[in-house]
C-alpha positions, 0 to 999 in steps of 0.5 A: 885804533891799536889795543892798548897793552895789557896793564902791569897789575899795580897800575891796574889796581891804581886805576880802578881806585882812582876811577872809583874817587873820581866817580864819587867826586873826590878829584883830589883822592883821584889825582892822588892816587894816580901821581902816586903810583905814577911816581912809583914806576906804573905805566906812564901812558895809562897814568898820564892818559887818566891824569890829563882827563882828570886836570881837564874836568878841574878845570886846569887844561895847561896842566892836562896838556902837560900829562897829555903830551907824555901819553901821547908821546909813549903811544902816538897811534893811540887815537883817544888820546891824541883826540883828548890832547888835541881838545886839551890844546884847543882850549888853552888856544894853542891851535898851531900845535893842536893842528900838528897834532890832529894831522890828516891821517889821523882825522881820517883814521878816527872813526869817531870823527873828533879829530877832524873836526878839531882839525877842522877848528884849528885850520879855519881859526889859522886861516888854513882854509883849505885844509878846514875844508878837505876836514869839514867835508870828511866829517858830513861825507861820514855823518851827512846829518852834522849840521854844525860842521855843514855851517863850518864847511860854509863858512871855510868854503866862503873864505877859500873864495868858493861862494856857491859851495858856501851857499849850498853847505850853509842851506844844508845846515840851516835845513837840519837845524832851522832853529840856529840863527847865527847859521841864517846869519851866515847863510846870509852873508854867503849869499851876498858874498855870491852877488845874491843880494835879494836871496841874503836879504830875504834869509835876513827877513825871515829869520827876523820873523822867526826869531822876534826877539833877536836883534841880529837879523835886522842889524844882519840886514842893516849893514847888508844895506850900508854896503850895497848903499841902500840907505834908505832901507838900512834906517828901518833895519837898524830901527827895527833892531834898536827896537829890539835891543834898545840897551844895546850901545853900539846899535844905539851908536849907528841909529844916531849915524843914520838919524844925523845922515837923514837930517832928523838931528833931534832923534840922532842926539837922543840915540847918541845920548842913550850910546852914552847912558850904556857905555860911558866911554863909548868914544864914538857917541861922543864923536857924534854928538859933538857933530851933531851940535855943530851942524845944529848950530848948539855949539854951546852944549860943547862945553857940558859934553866935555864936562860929562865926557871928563866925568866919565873918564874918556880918554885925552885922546877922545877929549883932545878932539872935543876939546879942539871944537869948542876952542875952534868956535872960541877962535883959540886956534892955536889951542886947538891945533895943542889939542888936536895933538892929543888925539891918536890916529884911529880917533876919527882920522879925517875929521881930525885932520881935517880940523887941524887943516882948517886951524892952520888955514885960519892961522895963515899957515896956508901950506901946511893947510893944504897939506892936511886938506889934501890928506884927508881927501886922499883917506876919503878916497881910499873909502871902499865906495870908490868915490874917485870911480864915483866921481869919474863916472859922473863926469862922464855922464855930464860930458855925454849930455854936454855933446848931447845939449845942441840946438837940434836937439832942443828943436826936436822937444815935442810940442808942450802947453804951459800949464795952469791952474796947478799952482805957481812954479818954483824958484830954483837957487844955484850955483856952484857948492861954496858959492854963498849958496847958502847965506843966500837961502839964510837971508831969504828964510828971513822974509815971511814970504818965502819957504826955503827948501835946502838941498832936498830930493824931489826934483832928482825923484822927478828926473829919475822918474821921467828918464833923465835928461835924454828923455826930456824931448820926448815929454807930451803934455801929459808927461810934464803934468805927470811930473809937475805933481810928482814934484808937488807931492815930494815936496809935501813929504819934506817942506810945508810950504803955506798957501800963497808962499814962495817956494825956493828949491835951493841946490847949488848943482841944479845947475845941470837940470835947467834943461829939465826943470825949464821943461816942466816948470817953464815959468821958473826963475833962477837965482844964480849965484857967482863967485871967484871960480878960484875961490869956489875951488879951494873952498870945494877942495877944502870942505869935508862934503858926504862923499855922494858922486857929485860931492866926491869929485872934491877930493882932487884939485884936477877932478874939481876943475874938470866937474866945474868946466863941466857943469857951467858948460851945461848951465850956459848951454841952456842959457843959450838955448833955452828962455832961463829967467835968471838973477845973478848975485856975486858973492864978493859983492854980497859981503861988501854990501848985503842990503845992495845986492839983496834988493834987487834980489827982492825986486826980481821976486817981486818980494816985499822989502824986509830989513829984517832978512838981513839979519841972517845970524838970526835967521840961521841960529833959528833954522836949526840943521844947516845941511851943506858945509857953510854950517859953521859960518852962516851963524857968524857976522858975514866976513870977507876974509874968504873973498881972495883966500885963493891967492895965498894957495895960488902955487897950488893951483896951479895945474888947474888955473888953464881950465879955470882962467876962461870962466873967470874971465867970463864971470868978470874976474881975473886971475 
């Protein structure tokens, strides 16, 4: 730094009578007398120097920057000052002048190194990231021991797209200061930048153990989860970090996300209630809750939740959603489409739409329908899980196996013995999603002899367990008992299932397991349910599913024709090949006549007449969590208005009735 010039005496004596105010807490004599004497002709640059320091320590860093600014400009090589200024600037927020100011000649001139890391700061704030770095690495060059400006050098290298010099600046900083958590939190996501999954989980763990009073490593280790879709990891984390924060609204917000997604609606709605109870106007409580009584058939608490919604002045946007749901459940369609318009855009987007799509289908407005439905398909798609690569990859997979499905190979299964003495195999209910599916498992809930299982995993446990469907042939006698108590032990974890009951294992695309499950449980028998393959395909392409690799293929009326082609290929391959014990029942004719068509179901059972199954409105308002898309309706009487709702969108179906004509005909439908 340049030596100041030597001071005009006045100024001299001014000053040391200004120092000696301020020093004895007289801010106001100390400005004082400064002004004065600036105001009589002293040196400027001293006087402004001394004026902006003291603005600053009173707290008004816009009028320092104007003294600041006068100083520095009678003397620009004067490093103190431009530093003084430059903090002055980063203050008030203004970090595009502060940059200009804190050029890189002078960070490289100020031994004292403030300057640049100020440069630093305002650089990385102004997402300039690579004149952040060239600072942040002068200043640890200089002093290796800076252990904050290590952690800022990680996190402008990870921004500039160097992830392993992130990782390896941000270990430096958590090595010089272990006790600075948000560094392991940046560390963390340095390491999962670089694809080091495991490493950022485990720097996630340890700084929850050494911290035990912090909720953020575990909530850190949560989304961690959530974007590498490890769900069933994710809850303990958001658990762990609730438990730790339990006042905490917007941890209490994603527990009841995750509650809802795992089915355990009662905590889901507790979580959401407590969101409520710490941030009244936390919309997205609001949002989750109502989902939650619709899929738990409690859609009378719509209207008190509204009410406290109102009460606690949530916006008419929010409202306009809730309020769109009870007049839906009323049947007032057109007063719910009014209602949906109050909502903006970012309030639950493809929900809304979806809503208003389901509105205007049940007002006949069939092409405006299909313009939302279609629309809310192309937001999920845009989802950065990729789901249309999901879906894509998933086909490819059934594709394979379809090829692979021939007679030669099912002659080359090794030879297996029928089990005994392990319990009777299950019944399997399939059928294509949105195939009465679900009435089917509502009616058979109702008989005291049965327990339904809805959409549960242990069979996909056991087929992950077993290789998948290539291994199948290579199964002995001891694989398929392996696998048959694998099945019997998962199933314990999420259904009682009472001694001497029937199980029913209800997933609709089981559908392209038959080869597996008539591997291991050769006495199975299969409920197949059909409807109109136009039908399904609309209903598929129109419900708003959780978007898992089979459900995502819903999402284009091309991808939904090409995944059903496929999936009823590989059923009736193994009706070809394989001794299925199979029942069929049509949809279209169940809603005719449920007594006709549910007798000979019973029979097929060798289940006992029941009347009282028919009652499925009883049997579903009972059930609690409705788990699949049919939520909203098996509560209802059962109606038909859904049997041919396909021809009103027929010229949108178009492109894909080539592929769909042959099944139809096959299943005795015509187009």
């Amino acid at each position: 730094m340049a030596s100041a010039p030597m001071l005009d005496p006045a100024t001299a004596n001014a000053l040391r009578q200004a120092m000696g105010a301020a020093q004895a807490g007289d801010l106001a004599r100390a400005r004082m007398i400064a002004e004065n004497a600036l105001a009589g002709g002293g040196d400027i640059v001293a006087l402004n120097a001394f004026l902006g320091m003291l603005r600053a320590r009173s707290g008004d860093p816009a009028g320092a920057v104007t003294h600041l600014r006068a100083a520095h400009h009678g003397r620009p090589e004067d490093t103190t000052i431009a530093c003084n200024l430059v903090a002055t600037l980063v203050e008030t927020g203004d970090l595009a002048t502060a940059l200009e100011v804190a050029t890189r000649d002078r960070a490289l001139a100020d031994p004292t190194l403030r300057i640049a890391r100020y440069r630093g700061f305002a650089a990385q704030a102004l997402e300039r990231y690579e004149e952040a770095v060239e600072a942040y690495r002068h200043v640890v060059a200089a002093a290796p021991g800076d252990f904050e400006s290590w952690n800022n050098l990680g996190n402008a290298l990870s921004a500039t797209g160097d992830f392993a010099g992130s990782v390896a600046a941000l270990e430096r900083a958590v090595a010089l200061d272990p006790q600075a958590a948000p560094t392991r939190l940046n560390l963390a996501e340095a390491l999962r930048n670089a694809d080091r999954i495991d490493d950022a989980a485990a720097v996630l763990r340890k700084a929850a153990e050494d911290f035990p009073d912090d909720g953020r490593p575990l909530h850190e280790l949560y989304v961690l989860f959530k974007r590498e879709a490890r769900h069933e990891e994710a809850l303990p984390a958001i658990e762990g970090a609730v438990a730790r924060d339990p006042d905490n609204p917007n941890l209490q917000l994603k527990l009841g996300v995750e509650y809802g997604l795992v089915r355990r609606v009662d905590e889901a709605q507790a979580a959401f209630r407590h969101a409520i109870a710490h941030d009244p106007k936390l919309v997205d409580a609001y949002l989750g809750l109502v989902i939650q009584y619709e899929h738990t058939n409690r859609e009378d608490q719509f209207a008190p939740l509204i009410a406290l919604a109102e009460a606690n002045g949530l916006d008419e946007g929010p409202l306009g959603f809730l309020r769109a749901m009870e007049h839906r459940r009323a049947g007032r369609f057109e007063e719910g489409l009014a209602a949906l318009a109050q909502v903006p855009p970012e309030v639950e987007p493809e929900r809304t739409i979806h809503i208003r799509a389901t509105l205007l289908d049940r007002l006949g407005r069939s092409d405006e329908a299909f313009a939302d439905f279609q629309e809310t398909n192309r937001l999920h798609g845009e989802s950065p899980t990729e789901p249309l690569r999901r879906a894509e990859e998933l086909r490819d997979e059934l594709k394979a196996e379809v090829a692979a499905f021939t007679p030669e190979w099912v002659a080359g299964w090794k030879p297996a013995t029928p089990p005994a003495g392990d319990g009777a195999d299950p019944v399997f209910l399939v059928g294509f999603p949105r195939s009465g599916t679900t009435l089917l498992d509502t009616i058979l809930m109702g008989h005291p002899a049965t327990t339904v299982m809805e959409e549960q995993p242990p069979l996909n446990y056991v087929d992950k367990e077993t290789g998948g469907f290539f291994a199948i042939p290579g199964m002995d006698d001891a694989a398929i008992a392996a696998a048959r108590a694998q099945y019997r032990d998962e199933v314990a974890k999420v259904a009682e299932v009472p001694a001497g009951s029937m199980l029913i294992d209800k997933s609709p695309l089981f559908l392209q397991k038959a080869a597996l499950i008539a591997r291991i449980f050769p006495n199975a028998r299969f409920i197949l349910a059909l409807r109109h393959p136009c039908d399904v395909l609309l209903s598929c392409f129109m419900s708003n599913f959780r978007l898992n690799s089979a459900m995502a293929n819903f999402l284009r009326l091309e991808d939904a024709a090409a995944y059903y082609d496929l999936t009823f290929r590989h059923w009736e391959r193994a009706r070809e090949l394989l001794p299925l014990n199979v029942h069929t029942i049509v949809y279209e004719q169940l809603v005719e006549d449920v007594a006709a068509e549910v007798r000979p179901l019973f029979d097929f059972l060798g289940l006992e007449w029941r009347e009282e199954a028919l009652d499925h409105t009883r049997t579903a308002k009972a059930r609690g969590l409705i788990t699949t898309a049919s939520y909203s309706q098996v509560t209802e009487p059962i109606y038909k208005r859904a049997a041919g709702r396909w021809t009103r969108y027929r010229k949108h179906l178009e492109p894909v009735l080539p592929v769909l004509e042959p099944w139809a005909e096959r299943f005795g439908y015509s187009l």
